[in-house]
KOLFI-197874 format. One record per residue (C-alpha): residue in three letters; x, y, z; residue number from 0. Coordinates in steps of 0.02 Angstrom, whole numbers, plus 50000, padded with zeros to 5 digits. Each point is the difference from the previous one (the first is absolute). Last residue first. Example, Ala and Ser with C-alpha at 12.3 -4.5 7.8 and 13.67 -1.06 7.14 Angstrom:
<rs>
+-----+-------+-------+-------+-----+
|   r |     X |     Y |     Z |   k |
+-----+-------+-------+-------+-----+
| ser | 50684 | 49947 | 50357 |   1 |
| ala | 49931 | 49828 | 50033 |   0 |
+-----+-------+-------+-------+-----+
</rs>
This chain:
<rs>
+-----+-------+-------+-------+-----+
|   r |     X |     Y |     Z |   k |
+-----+-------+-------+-------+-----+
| unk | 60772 | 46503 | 63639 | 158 |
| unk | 50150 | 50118 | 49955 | 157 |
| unk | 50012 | 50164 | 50009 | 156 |
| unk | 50182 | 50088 | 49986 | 155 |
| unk | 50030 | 50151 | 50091 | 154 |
| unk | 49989 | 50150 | 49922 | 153 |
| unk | 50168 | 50131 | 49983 | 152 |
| unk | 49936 | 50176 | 49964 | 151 |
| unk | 50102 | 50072 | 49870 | 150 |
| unk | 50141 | 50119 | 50064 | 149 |
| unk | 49959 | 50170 | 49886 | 148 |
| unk | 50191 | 50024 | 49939 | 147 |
| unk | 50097 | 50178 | 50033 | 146 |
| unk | 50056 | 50099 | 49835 | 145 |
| unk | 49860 | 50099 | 49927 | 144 |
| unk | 50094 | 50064 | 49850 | 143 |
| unk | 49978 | 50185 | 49956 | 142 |
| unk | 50178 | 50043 | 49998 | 141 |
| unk | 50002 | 49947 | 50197 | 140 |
| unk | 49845 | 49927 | 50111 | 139 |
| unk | 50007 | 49913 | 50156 | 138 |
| unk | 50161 | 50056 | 50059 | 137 |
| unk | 50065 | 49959 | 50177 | 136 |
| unk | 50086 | 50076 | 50165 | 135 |
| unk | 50078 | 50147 | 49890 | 134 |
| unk | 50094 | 50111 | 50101 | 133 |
| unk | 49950 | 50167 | 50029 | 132 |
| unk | 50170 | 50116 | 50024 | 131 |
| unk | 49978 | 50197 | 50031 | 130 |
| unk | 50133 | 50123 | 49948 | 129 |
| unk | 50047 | 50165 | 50046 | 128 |
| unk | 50076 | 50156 | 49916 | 127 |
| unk | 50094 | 49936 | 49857 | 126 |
| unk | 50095 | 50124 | 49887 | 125 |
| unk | 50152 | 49924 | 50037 | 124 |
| unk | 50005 | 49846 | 50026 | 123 |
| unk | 50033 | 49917 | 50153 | 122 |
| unk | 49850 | 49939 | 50044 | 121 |
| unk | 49981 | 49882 | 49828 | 120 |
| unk | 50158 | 49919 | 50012 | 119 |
| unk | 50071 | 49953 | 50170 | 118 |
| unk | 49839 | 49994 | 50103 | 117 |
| unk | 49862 | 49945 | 49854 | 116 |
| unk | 50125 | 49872 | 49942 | 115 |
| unk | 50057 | 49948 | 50181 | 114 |
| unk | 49793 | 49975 | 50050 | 113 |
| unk | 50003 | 49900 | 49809 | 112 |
| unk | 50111 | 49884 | 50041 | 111 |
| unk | 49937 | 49965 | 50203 | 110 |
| unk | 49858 | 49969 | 49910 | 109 |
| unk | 50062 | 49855 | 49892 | 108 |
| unk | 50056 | 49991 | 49817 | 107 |
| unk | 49962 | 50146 | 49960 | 106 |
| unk | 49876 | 50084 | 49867 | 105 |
| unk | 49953 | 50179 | 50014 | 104 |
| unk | 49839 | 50095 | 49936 | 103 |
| unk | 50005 | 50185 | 50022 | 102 |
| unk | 49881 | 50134 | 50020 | 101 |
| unk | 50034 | 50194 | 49971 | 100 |
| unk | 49928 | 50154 | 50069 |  99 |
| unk | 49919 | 49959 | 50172 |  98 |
| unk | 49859 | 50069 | 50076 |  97 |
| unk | 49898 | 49978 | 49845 |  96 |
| unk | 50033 | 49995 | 49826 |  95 |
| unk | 50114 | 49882 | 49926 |  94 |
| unk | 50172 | 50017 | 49887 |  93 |
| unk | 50028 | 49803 | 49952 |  92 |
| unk | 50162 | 49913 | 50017 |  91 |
| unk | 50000 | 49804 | 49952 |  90 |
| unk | 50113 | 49831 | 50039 |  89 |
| unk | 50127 | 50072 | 50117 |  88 |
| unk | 50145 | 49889 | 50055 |  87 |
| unk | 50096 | 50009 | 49856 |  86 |
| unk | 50010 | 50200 | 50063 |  85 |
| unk | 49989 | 50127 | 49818 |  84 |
| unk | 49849 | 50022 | 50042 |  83 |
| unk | 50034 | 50095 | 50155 |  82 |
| unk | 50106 | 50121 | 49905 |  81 |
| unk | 49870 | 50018 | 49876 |  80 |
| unk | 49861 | 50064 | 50131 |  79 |
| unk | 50115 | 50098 | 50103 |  78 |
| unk | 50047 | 50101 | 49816 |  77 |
| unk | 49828 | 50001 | 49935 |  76 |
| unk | 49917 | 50071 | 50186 |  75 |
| unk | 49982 | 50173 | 49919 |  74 |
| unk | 50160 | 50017 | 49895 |  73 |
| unk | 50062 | 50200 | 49979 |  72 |
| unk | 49934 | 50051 | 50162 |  71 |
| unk | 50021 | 49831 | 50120 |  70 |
| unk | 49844 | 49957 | 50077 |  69 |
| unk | 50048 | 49919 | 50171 |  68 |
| unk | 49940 | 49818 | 50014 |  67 |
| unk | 49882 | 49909 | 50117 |  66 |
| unk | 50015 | 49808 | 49964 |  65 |
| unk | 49884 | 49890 | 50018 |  64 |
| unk | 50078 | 49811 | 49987 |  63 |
| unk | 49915 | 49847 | 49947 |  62 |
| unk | 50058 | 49839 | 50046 |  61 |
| unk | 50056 | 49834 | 49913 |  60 |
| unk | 50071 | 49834 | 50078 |  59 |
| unk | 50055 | 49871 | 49902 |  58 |
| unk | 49963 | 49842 | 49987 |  57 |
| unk | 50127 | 49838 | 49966 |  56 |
| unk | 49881 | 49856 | 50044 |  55 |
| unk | 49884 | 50036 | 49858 |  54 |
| unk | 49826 | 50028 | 49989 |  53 |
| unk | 50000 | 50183 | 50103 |  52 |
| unk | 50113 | 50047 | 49868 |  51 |
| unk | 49828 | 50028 | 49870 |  50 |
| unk | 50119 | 50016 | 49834 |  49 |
| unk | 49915 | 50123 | 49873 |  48 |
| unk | 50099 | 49984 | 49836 |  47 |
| unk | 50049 | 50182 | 49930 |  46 |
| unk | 50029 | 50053 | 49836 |  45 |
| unk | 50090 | 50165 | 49978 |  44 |
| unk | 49979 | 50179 | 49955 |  43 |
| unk | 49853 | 50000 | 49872 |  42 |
| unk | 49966 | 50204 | 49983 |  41 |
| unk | 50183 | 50024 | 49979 |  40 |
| unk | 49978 | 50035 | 49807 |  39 |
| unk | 50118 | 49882 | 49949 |  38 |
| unk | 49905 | 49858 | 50080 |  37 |
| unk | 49832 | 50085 | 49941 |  36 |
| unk | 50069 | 50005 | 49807 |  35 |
| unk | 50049 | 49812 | 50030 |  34 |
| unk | 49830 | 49958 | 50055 |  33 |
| unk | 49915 | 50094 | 49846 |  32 |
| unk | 50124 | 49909 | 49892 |  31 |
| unk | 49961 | 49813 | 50078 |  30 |
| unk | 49802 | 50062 | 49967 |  29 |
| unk | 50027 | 50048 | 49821 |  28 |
| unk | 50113 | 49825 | 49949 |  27 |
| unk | 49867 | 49905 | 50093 |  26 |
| unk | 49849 | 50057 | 49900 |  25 |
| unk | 49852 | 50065 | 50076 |  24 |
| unk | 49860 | 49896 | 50074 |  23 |
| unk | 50020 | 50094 | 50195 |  22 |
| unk | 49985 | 49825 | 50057 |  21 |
| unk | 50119 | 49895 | 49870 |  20 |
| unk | 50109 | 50152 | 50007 |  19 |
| unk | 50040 | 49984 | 50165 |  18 |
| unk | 50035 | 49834 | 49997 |  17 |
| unk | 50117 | 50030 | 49852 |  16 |
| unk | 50100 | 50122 | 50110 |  15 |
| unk | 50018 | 49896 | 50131 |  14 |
| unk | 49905 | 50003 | 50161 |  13 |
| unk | 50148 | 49983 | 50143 |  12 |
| unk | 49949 | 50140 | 50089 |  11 |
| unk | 49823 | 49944 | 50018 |  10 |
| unk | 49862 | 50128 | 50073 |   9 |
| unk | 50104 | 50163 | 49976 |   8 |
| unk | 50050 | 49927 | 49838 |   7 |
| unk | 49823 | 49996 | 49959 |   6 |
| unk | 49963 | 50184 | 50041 |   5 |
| unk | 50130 | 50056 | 49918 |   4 |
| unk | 49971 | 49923 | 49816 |   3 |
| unk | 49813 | 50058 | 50027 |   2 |
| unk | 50061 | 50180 | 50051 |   1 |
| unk | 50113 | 49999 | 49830 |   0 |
+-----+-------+-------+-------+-----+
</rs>
């Protein structure tokens, strides 16, 4: 099951005979397995990695750090899944450190996101302060290196 994982965490869009050409099990076996993850909610979706720094329509994404009242009854669960829920947001995580829970945003500009963070995310209740990073470039992101060594240009020689 770790193998199946592991290689749809490389390629997404590996089929299930691929998969079973490498792990040398039969198709019907491996497509089941996959199925049973799916249902399972261990697989929860397919991604495609886009690098928006290629295109002429970027976005702009930041990281909040939010400081967050523990509720009694919740923790930080109920501030955590009402910030989800925001189209805006792309992932919640509960961190350690001076700061409780980090948040990656996607606007169109940063004047988008400073409204966002200002209309939306202060507001809430529950939330104590928040600090925005935004995020000047990405190098790296689902383990894919994604800037481009620039080959070294020579001149042509010619006698």
């Amino acid at each position: 099951m770790n193998e199946i994982l592991e290689i749809l965490s490389e390629n997404a869009k590996a089929t299930s005979s691929e998969i079973a050409a490498l792990l040398g099990k039969p198709e019907a076996d491996v497509a089941k397995e996959i199925r049973e993850l799916e249902d399972a909610g261990i697989i929860r979706k397919y991604i495609t990695l886009i690098n928006w720094e290629k295109l002429d329509q970027s976005f702009v994404f930041a990281v909040l750090e939010l400081k967050v009242a523990l509720q009694r009854k919740t923790g930080y669960d109920a501030v955590a899944e009402r910030i989800a829920n925001f189209s805006e947001v792309e992932s919640v995580r509960l961190i350690s450190g001076d700061h409780d829970l980090s948040v990656t945003v996607r606007g169109k500009s940063m004047k988008d996101i400073a409204y966002f963070v200002a209309e939306k995310i202060a507001p809430l209740e529950g939330v104590q302060s928040t600090c925005t990073h935004f995020i000047l470039r990405s190098y790296k992101e689902h383990g894919v290196i994604l800037t481009e060594k620039q080959r070294p240009q020579r001149l042509v020689i010619t006698p």
